[in-house]
Every structure is written in C-alpha cells, then in structure tokens.
Steps between C-alpha positions, in 0.01 A plus 500: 500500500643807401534798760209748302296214534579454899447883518185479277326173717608717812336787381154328449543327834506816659271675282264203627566536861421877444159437413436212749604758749258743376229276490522382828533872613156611280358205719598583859432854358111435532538444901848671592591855478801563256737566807418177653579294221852721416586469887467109493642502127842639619491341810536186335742653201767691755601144645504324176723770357721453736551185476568549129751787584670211728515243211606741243816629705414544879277778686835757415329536201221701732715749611407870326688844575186660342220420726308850399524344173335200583251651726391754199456183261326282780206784510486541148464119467245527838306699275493278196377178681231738625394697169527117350335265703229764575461489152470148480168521730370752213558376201499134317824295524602564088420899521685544841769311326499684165498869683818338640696483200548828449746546801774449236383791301519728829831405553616569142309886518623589859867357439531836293431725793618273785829336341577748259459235210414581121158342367592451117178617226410052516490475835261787541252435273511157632431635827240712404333215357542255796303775652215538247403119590469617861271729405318278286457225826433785713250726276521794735218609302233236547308309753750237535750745634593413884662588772688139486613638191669826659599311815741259271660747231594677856697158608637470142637875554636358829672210340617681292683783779641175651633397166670761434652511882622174403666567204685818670611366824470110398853444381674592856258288682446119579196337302398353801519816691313723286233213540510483838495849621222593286291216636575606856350831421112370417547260775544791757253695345209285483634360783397865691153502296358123648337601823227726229482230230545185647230202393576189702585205230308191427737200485554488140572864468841455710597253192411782270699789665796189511441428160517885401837578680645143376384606108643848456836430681530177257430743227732736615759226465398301134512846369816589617642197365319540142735800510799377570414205227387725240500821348275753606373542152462126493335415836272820556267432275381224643322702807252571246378078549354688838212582281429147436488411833319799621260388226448142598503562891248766494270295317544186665471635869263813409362452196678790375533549097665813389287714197620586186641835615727355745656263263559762228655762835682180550635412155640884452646459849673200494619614099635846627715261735598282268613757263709688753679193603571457141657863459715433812599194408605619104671832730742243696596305152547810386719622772691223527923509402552269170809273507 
C-alpha cells in the first residue's frame, strides 16, 4: 500500500469518526445543553490526549512557553464547539454539516488581514463562490432561513480564527500540546457553566458523552496521520466524504433528507474547495527548485 493511499484511508477514517461524533452530539443535543455535552466531551479527550502525547514522545512534548497563546486558541475553540453543536440541535445533520465546509474559505479570506498572506485572482473567485453555496443552503431571504443557520457560519468563522492561530504559532509548538491546551480551555469553561445547565444522564447517555470524547480525539489523530502520509492537496479532499455520512446518518437516525438547495450550496462549496486545493497544489510544483 502506498503512503497517499495510507494518508487517503486515514483521512476517511477520520472524516468518519467526525460525523459519528456529530451524530451522537445532535442526539444528546435533544436532552443536554451544548455545555454539558462539550464539558464531558473534553473530559474524556484531555486524558486520551495525553496518553497519545506519552506514546508519541513523552508528556515533554506538553510543555508550552506560550500559555496566553494557548489560552486565546482554547476560547476561540470554546466558542466553536458551542456555535457548532448548538447548531447541530437546529439544523438537520447534512445542512449543519454543509454550513461547515466553508471554514476553509474563512481561513483563506482572513489569512490576508491576519497573516499578511496574498489571495491570488483563483483563489478568490473560488472563495467567493464557496460562499455563494452558503447562501444558497442558507437563503437568508426565505422561510427556510434559521437561526441554526447563523449559529453555525459563526462556529465556521471560529474554526476558522483557530486555524489560522494554528498555522501562525503551530510550527514552535508540540502537536500534542496545541491539542491539549485548547481542550483544557472548554473543559474549564463549561466546567464553570454546569451548576445552570446540568440535566442528570440516563444510563446510555454516559456511553454517548464517552463515545463523543473517544470519536473526535481519534479523529484528531487519523487526520493527523493522513497528513503526514499524504499531501495536503492529496488527502484534504477527502473531508468532503463528511457529506456522505452526514447524509446517511441524518436519515437513518432522524429521517433527515437534505432539499435540492442544500445539495446545489453543497456542490459549489465543496467545488470552491476543491479548486483551491488544486491552485495550491499547481503553486508548490510550481515553486519547487528543478534538478
């Protein structure tokens, strides 16, 4: 098996436990407030990462000299779970997830005034298309418009602020620390919020808020290794199989089946994606010293 295809098979097996972990978080969603289910989410992650961080080189790999840092992306990434799995309550499983996608596109327009980065003529209109499908899924102009709708292009604006606080400060910081800092943060945070939220559990929600912490950190880690396997250009794409499950989860659990409109949003979405991947990836070719 060639290493694309490791990174590619990685990719998908995150991608999957991604929308598992939604799923089961749109279904404690309809008893639990959105705090409750982050708090027990990364109080099952924060251990689990650890133990990762131990396997992948020993706890040093925690230490930070830029906790202010970490704090600042731990409340932007606070805010994300919130906006999202809010959202999730709202909105059908494939829609929630569609609105999603355009996180990427955020990160592309504010890496100009945050990073200081140049947005070629391609990658703009590209952009600017991505976000013509979220307008088509959204139709601020019609009866279908929500507030789910609002609630999640808000946590796709937050991904994408944490994004690009990755890419800045990620190369002079541990993997495993970035992860773990920023999961401390929603944990403490929540954490504070219980006493005005909290719904006691019926047995077989404790295996969902277990199963919802155990999904996203073995995400977290499949996609991190589709990475290292593969080429960005190569392995991204493949978040865009997110839609399929959304798809098939929200209609087997909620009988959920996404209209025309949101598969056309959808299509322009995941094509603006696709097509800025592409750019980047014929930039780097370009770029690249010939013997």
């Amino acid at each position: 098996m060639t290493t694309s295809l490791k990174g590619i098979l990685c990719m998908c097996t995150g991608v999957l436990f991604l929308a598992l972990g939604d799923a089961v978080s749109k279904w404690l969603g309809e008893v639990h407030s959105p705090l409750q289910i982050i708090f027990f989410r990364a109080l099952v992650s924060l251990p689990l990462i650890a133990l990762l961080a131990h396997f992948a080189g020993g706890l040093r790999k925690l230490r930070t000299r830029r906790p202010g840092v970490h704090l600042l992306r731990g409340l932007i990434y606070t805010a994300t779970m919130v906006c999202f799995v809010w959202g999730l309550t709202l909105l059908p499983l494939a829609e929630a997830t569609a609105i999603a996608f355009v996180a990427p596109l955020f990160v592309t327009l504010l890496s100009v005034p945050l990073l200081g980065e140049r947005i070629e003529p391609p990658v703009l209109i590209a952009s600017l298309v991505g976000f013509v499908g979220v307008l088509i899924i959204v139709r601020p102009d019609s009866d279908a418009f929500q507030l789910g709708a609002l609630v999640l292009v808000g946590a796709a604006l937050f991904y994408a602020l944490m994004m690009i606080t990755a890419r800045r400060y990620g190369g002079r910081e541990h993997l495993w620390a970035m992860l773990f800092y920023m999961t401390s943060v929603p944990l403490i945070v929540t954490g504070l919020t219980l006493p005005w939220v909290w719904q006691t559990p019926l047995p077989w929600h404790w295996l969902g808020f277990l199963a919802s912490g155990v999904l996203g950190v073995g995400a977290t880690a499949f996609i991190t290794l589709a990475f290292r396997f593969a080429p960005a250009a190569i392995a991204a794409p493949f978040d865009y199989t997110a839609m399929l499950w959304a798809v098939l989860l929200g209609w087997w659990f909620w009988g959920e089946l996404p209209d025309l409109w949101v598969w056309v949003g959808s299509a322009l979405i995941m094509a603006s994606g696709l097509a800025i991947a592409y750019h980047d990836r014929r930039t780097t070719l370009k770029r690249r010293p010939t013997a």
